[in-house]
N, C-alpha and C positions, 0 to 999 in steps of 0.2 A: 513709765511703769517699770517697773524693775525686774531682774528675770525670776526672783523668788516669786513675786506677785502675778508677776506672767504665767508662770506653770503651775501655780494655786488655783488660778480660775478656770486655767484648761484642765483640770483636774476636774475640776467644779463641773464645766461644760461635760466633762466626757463620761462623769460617774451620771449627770443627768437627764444624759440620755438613755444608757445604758440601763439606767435605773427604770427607764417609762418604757422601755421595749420586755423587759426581762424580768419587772418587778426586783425588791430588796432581797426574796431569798434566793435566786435563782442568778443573781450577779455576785461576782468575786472579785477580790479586790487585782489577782492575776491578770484578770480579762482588761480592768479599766487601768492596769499600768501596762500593759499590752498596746492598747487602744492609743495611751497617751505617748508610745514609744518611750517608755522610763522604768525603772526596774521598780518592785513591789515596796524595796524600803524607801524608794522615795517618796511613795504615798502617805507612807509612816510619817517622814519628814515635817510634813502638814497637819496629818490626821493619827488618831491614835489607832484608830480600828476602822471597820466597817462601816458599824455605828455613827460614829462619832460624823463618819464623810458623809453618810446618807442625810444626818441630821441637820448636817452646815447647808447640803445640796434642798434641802424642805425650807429649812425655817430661813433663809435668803430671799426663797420663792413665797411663803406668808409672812414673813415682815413686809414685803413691798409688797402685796396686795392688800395687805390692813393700810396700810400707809396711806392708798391712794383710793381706797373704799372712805377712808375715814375724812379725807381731802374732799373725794368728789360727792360725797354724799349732805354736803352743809348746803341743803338748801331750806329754805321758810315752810314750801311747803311740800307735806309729806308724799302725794303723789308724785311728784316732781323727785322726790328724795329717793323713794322707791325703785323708781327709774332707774335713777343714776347706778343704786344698788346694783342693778341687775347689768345694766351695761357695764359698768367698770368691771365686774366680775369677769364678764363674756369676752372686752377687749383683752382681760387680762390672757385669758386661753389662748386667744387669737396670736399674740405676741411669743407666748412660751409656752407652744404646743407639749415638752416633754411634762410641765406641772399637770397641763389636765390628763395626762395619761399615768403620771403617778399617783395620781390625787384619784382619779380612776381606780386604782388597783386597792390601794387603799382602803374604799368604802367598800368593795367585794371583800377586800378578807378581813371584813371587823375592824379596819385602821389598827390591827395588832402591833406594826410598828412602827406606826407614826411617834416620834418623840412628843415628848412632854412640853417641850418650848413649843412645837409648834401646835399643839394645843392650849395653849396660854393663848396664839395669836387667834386660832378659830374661835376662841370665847370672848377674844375683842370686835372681831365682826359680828359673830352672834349678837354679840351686847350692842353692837351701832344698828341693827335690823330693828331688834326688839325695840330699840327706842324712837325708831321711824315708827312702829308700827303703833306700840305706847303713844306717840304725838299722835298720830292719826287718827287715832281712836277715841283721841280726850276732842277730837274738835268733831268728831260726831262723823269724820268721812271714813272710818276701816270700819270692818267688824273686828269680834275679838278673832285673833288668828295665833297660832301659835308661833313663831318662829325658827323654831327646829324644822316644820313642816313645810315652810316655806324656803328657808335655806336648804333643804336636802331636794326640791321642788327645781331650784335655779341651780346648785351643784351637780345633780345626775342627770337633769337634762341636759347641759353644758356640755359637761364632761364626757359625758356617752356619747352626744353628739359626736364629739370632736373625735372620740376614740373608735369608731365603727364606722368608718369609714368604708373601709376595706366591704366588710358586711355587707354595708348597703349594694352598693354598688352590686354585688353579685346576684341578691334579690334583685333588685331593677332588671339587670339582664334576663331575668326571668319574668318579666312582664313584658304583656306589646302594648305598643299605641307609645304618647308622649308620657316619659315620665318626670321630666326636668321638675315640674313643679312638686312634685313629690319629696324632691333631693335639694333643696337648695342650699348652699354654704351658711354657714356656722354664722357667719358674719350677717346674715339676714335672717337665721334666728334668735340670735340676739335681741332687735326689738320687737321681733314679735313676743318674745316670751314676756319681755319685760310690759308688753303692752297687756297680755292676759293677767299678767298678774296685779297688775294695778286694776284690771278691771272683777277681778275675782275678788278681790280684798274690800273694794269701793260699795259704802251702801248705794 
């Protein structure tokens, strides 16, 4: 890898984080050439603005989850399809905890600055759901369901999960007796969501 390449994606890496702790307005580009120990015009070097790095830092993060929703999602049949839906989404958090915490922030404040590319890519999962769901319905196992409703259903659950963390935890301490089963990891609500929800949908 080369050292321009090299210090492109720790860029990448460290606006990404930066970006899911502090949200887009509230991070400078000062702080993540700080971060990265390199001066503010080297950011420049890469990126033209703020903008432009936050957009590479999103639509890197939904090109590769369209990519591998649209992969894991071919199956015959649509329960089955469904599924996959919901777990690829979930591992996907699991893997790159800073996406579900920007992707977080995001749907609290209207996705005002989510760029445009990467709403090109949420309207290619949208459009793969809808067409699970489409298939499902023509063979007589969904009802009609909408799909905004059901992708905003597996995003905010997901996502919040993963982001309140902190939260929970502090509620808990405020209860007695066991409360492990109350709290369980992200990674064990994954199929359970995925399991309600193919049972919600299923005549």
């Amino acid at each position: 890898m080369s050292q321009t390449r090299s210090r492109k994606a720790h860029i990448l890496d460290v606006a990404a984080r930066l970006f899911s702790q502090r949200g887009y307005p509230k991070t400078a580009l000062e702080e993540i050439a700080e971060e990265c120990g390199i001066t503010k015009p080297a950011i420049y070097y890469h990126f033209k603005d703020k903008q432009s790095l936050y957009e590479a830092v999103l639509c890197q993060r939904f090109s590769l989850i369209s990519e591998k929703i649209l992969q894991e999602t071919r199956k015959e049949d649509p329960v089955e399809a469904i599924g996959a839906y919901v777990e690829t989404f979930g591992r996907y958090l699991l893997e790159d905890t800073d996406f579900g915490a920007i992707f977080a922030r995001e749907l609290a404040d209207g996705a005002q600055d989510l760029p445009e590319t990467c709403i090109k890519n949420l309207s290619i999962i949208l459009g793969r759901l809808d067409e699970i769901l489409q298939e499902g319905k023509s063979r007589g196992i969904f009802h009609t369901e909408n799909p905004f409703m059901i992708q905003l259903m597996i995003v905010s659950t997901l996502s919040n999960y993963q982001t309140t963390a902190t939260l929970r935890k502090r509620v808990l301490e405020q209860l007695d007796g066991d409360t492990e089963h109350i709290n369980p990891d992200l990674k064990d609500i994954i199929p359970n969501l995925s399991e309600k929800i193919q049972k919600a949908i299923t005549c």
